[in-house]
N, C-alpha and C positions, 0 to 999 in steps of 0.2 A: 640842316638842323644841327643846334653844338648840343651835344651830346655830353656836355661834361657839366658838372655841378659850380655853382657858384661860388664865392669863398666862405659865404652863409650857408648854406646848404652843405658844404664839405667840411666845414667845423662841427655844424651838428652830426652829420656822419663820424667823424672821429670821434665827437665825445659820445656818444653811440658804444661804438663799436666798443673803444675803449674801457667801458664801464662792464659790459656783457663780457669783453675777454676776462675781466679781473671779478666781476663777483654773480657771473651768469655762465657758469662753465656746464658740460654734459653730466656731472656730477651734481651741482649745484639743483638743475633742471630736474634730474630723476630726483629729489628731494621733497621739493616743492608739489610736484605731478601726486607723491605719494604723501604729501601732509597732509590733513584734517582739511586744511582750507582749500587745497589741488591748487594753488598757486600762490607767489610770494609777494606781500603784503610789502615788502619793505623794498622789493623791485618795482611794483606800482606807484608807492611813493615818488624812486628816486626818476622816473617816468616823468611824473606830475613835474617834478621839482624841473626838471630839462625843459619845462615845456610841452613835452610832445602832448601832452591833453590839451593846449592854449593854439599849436600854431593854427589848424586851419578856420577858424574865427574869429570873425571882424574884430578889428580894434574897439566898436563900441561896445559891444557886449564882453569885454575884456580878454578878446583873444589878441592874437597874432597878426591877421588878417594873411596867411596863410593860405597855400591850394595844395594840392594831391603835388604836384613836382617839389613842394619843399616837406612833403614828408618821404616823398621816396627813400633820398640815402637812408633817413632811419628805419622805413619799412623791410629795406634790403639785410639791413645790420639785421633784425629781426628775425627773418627769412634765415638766416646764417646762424643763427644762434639757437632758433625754432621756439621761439619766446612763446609763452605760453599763455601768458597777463592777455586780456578777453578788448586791449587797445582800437584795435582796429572798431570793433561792433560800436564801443563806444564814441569814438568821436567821430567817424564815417559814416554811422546808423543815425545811433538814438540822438546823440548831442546836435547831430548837424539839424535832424529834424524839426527839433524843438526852435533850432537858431533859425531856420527858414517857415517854417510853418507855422511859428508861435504869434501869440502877438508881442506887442510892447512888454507887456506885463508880462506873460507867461516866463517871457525873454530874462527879464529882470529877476524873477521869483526865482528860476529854475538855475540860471547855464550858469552863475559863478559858481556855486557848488561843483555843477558836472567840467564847467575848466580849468577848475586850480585841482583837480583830481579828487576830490575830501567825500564826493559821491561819485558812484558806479551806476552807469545806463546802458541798458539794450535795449532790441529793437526787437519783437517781438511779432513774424509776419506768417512764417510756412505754417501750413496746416495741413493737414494727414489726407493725402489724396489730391492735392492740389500739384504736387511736384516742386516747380519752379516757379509757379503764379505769384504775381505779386497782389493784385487786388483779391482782397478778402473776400470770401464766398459764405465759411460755417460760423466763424466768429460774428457774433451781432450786437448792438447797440443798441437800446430802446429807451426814450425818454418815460421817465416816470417823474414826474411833476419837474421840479427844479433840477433834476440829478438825471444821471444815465445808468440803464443795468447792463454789465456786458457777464455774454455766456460764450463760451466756445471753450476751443483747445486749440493751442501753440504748438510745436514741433519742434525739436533740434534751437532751442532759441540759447545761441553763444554765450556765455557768461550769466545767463539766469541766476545759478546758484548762487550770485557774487553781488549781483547787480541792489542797490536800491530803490533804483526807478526802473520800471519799463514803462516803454513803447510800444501799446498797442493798434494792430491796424485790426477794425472791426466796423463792419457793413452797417449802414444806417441806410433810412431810407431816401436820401440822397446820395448816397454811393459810399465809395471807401472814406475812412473818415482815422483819423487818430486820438488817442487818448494817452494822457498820462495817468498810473496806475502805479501807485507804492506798493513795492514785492512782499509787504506783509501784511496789507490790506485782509479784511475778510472775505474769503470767499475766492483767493487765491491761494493756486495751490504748486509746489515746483516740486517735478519729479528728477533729481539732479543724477546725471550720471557722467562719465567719463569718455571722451570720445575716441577715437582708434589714435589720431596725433595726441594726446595728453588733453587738450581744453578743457575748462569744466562745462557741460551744459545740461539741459535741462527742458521738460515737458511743461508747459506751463497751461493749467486749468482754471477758468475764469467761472466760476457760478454764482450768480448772481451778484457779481461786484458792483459795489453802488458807488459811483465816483461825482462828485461836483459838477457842475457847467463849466465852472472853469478849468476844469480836464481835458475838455477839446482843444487840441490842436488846430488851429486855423477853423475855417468853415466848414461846417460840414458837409462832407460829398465831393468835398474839396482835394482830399490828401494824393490822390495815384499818383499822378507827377511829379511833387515832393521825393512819395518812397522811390519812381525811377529813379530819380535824380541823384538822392542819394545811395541807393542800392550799385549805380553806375559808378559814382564816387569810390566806395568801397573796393568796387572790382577793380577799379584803377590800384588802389594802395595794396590788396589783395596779389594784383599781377607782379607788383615792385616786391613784393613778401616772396612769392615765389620765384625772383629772379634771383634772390639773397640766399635761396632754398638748394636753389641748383647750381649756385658757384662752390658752396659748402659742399655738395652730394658729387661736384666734378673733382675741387681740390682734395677731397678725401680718397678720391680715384686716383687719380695722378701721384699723390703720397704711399700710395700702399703700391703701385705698378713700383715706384722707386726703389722700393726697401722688398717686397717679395723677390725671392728669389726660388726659381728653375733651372736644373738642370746647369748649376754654377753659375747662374745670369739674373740680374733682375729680370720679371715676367715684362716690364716695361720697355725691353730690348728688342724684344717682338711684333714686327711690325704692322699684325694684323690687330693688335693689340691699341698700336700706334695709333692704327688709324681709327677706330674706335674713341680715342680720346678726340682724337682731331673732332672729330663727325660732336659729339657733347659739347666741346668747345664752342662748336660754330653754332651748334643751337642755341647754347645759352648766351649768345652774344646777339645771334636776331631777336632772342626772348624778350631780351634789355632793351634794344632799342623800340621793340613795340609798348612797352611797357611806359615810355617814355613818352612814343607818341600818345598813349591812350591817354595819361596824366595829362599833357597838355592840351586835345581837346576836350578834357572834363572843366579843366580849369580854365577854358577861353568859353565856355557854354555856361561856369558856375551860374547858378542861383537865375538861371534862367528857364522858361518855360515857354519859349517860343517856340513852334513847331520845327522847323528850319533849325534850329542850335539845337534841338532836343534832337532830333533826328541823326545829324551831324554827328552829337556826343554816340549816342547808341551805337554807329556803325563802326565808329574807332572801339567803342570799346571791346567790341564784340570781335570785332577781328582780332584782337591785342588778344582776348581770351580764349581763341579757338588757336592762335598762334602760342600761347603757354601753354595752354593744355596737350596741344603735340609734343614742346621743345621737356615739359616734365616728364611727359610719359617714357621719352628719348633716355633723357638723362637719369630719371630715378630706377628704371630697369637697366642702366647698362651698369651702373654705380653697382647697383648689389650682382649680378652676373659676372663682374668684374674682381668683385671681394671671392667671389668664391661661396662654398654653402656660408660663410660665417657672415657673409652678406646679411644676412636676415635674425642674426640675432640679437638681444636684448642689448647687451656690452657695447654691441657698435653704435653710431650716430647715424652712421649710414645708412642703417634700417628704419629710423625712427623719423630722416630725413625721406625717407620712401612713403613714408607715412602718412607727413606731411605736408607732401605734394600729389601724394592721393587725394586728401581732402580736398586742397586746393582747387585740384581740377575740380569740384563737381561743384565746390562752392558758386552761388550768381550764377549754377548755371552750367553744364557742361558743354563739351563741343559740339554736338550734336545742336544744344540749343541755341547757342549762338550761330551756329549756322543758319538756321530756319531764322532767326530774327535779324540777322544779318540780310538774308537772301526777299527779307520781305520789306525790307529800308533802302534797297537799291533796283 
């Protein structure tokens, strides 16, 4: 398998990276994390402006016609910088939702807003007691004449406080079902907080929100497959974010083993030391390439719901995620052990890179889950 980026795919990675080194620094970040808004308006822009809210979206509905392997290098940039902008939820989540599940029309109403960037979506799925499930259990759906009432409560929904559309999954009585729901609709309510990496998100409370017919997404009873699919999606750009996460949390190791200095020597002279790095190395380099393969069977299974490719995609991805969630736990505990007690303070990046790939790992899922989901697809 080639393992290296295209010339399209590594342009956009440089101009990535490039924009993030010059007006997305660790400085910049703690800024933003602690404005009014918890994150930069004029970074989301220049996002939009590159593209990244367009590539994975058919060219008819005016995307890209994009997959998970040409957002990786900017997911890594990402990963590397600890971007904070609520990206991923949306065009992985909510956007992709609307572009597979919607109809014609929803299609046409909705997604040029959400992919020239000028509107924010999430996906709006956990709920308090459910863990990792994906199909809706408390959130309900109930036709009242022409319209729908949905009640429940959201959990942890990424970017809520930000968002102008969500995406809600809510139990009808032909099964999980989705709706589209304006964040300041009545009867909505977001309880916005701050997560342990910086993100903004948010508790989100539906009482008796009375939404249109043409809110439903696709058919109803229809949706589970959909949210796999793109929940899988996710995890794939999600594994590429965290591979971007722990080349940042190893080069910050290796830079500070160069310049500390012991006993007249860099600490990085020492070979027990050495090998420590070595060992982070080699993890974040199988990281990469799982990561790689997960992207490519997400995107040789896209927008299908065949058992067999549905299956397929699951087991890659699931392995890619049990294989990241080792190689972070590896690398973001050796990175701050390595710093020394200053490892863990606010100053450094390395800390907040710790953080970071905390989340990640539990994000879609921890290891444990992907194991049992894994272990029951083979």
């Amino acid at each position: 398998m080639d393992f290296e980026y295209n010339e399209e795919q590594q342009l956009l990675a440089d101009s990535v990276s490039k924009y993030l080194a010059k007006a997305y620094d660790f400085e910049s970040r703690k800024q933003a994390i602690n404005s009014s808004a918890g994150f930069s308006e004029a970074a989301w822009s220049t996002f939009a402006e590159m593209g990244l809210t367009a590539i994975p979206f058919a060219q008819a509905d005016g995307g890209f016609g994009g997959g998970a392997v040409d957002m990786m290098a900017a997911m890594e940039a990402f990963g590397e910088a600890l971007v904070i902008e609520p990206l991923l939820d949306h065009i992985a989540l909510a956007t992709r939702l609307v572009a597979h599940a919607g109809s014609e029309a929803q299609r046409a109403a909705v997604l040029p807003a959400l992919i020239d960037g000028s509107r924010k979506a999430t996906f709006a799925y956990l709920e308090r007691g459910q863990r990792y499930a994906l199909d809706p259990t408390t959130t309900s759906a109930t036709r009242s004449g022409a319209q729908w009432k949905l009640d429940g409560e959201k959990m942890v929904v990424i970017g809520a406080p930000l968002a102008d559309v969500l995406v809600v999954s809510a139990r009808t009585g032909g099964g999980a079902s989705l709706f589209l729901v304006d964040r300041t609709a009545p009867g909505v309510s977001v309880s916005a907080y701050r997560t342990v990496d910086g993100q903004r998100a948010g508790d989100v409370t539906l009482t008796g929100v009375m939404v249109g017919a043409d809110a439903l997404l696709g058919g109803e009873g229809s949706a589970l497959p959909w949210i796999e699919e793109a929940v899988d999606f996710a995890t794939a750009l999600l594994c590429a974010e965290a591979v971007g996460a722990m080349k940042s949390a190893t080069d910050a190791t290796l830079d500070y083993l160069k310049t500390r200095k012991q006993f007249g020597a860099p600490i990085g002279a020492f070979q027990a030391l050495q090998h420590r790095m070595v060992d982070m190395y080699i993890a974040g380099e199988q990281a990469r390439s799982m990561a790689i393969l997960a992207a490519c069977r997400v995107d040789a299974a896209a927008s299908s719901l065949e058992p067999a490719a549905a299956a397929t995609r699951k087991a890659a991805i699931s392995s890619a995620k049990v294989s990241i969630a080792d190689a972070a736990r590896l690398i973001s505990q050796e990175s701050v052990q390595l710093h020394g007690g200053m490892g863990m303070t606010e100053e450094m990046k390395v800390s907040h890179t710790f953080r970071r790939l905390t989340v990640l790992t539990q994000r879609f899922g921890d290891a444990d889950h992907h194991l049992e989901r894994y272990a029951a697809l083979t």
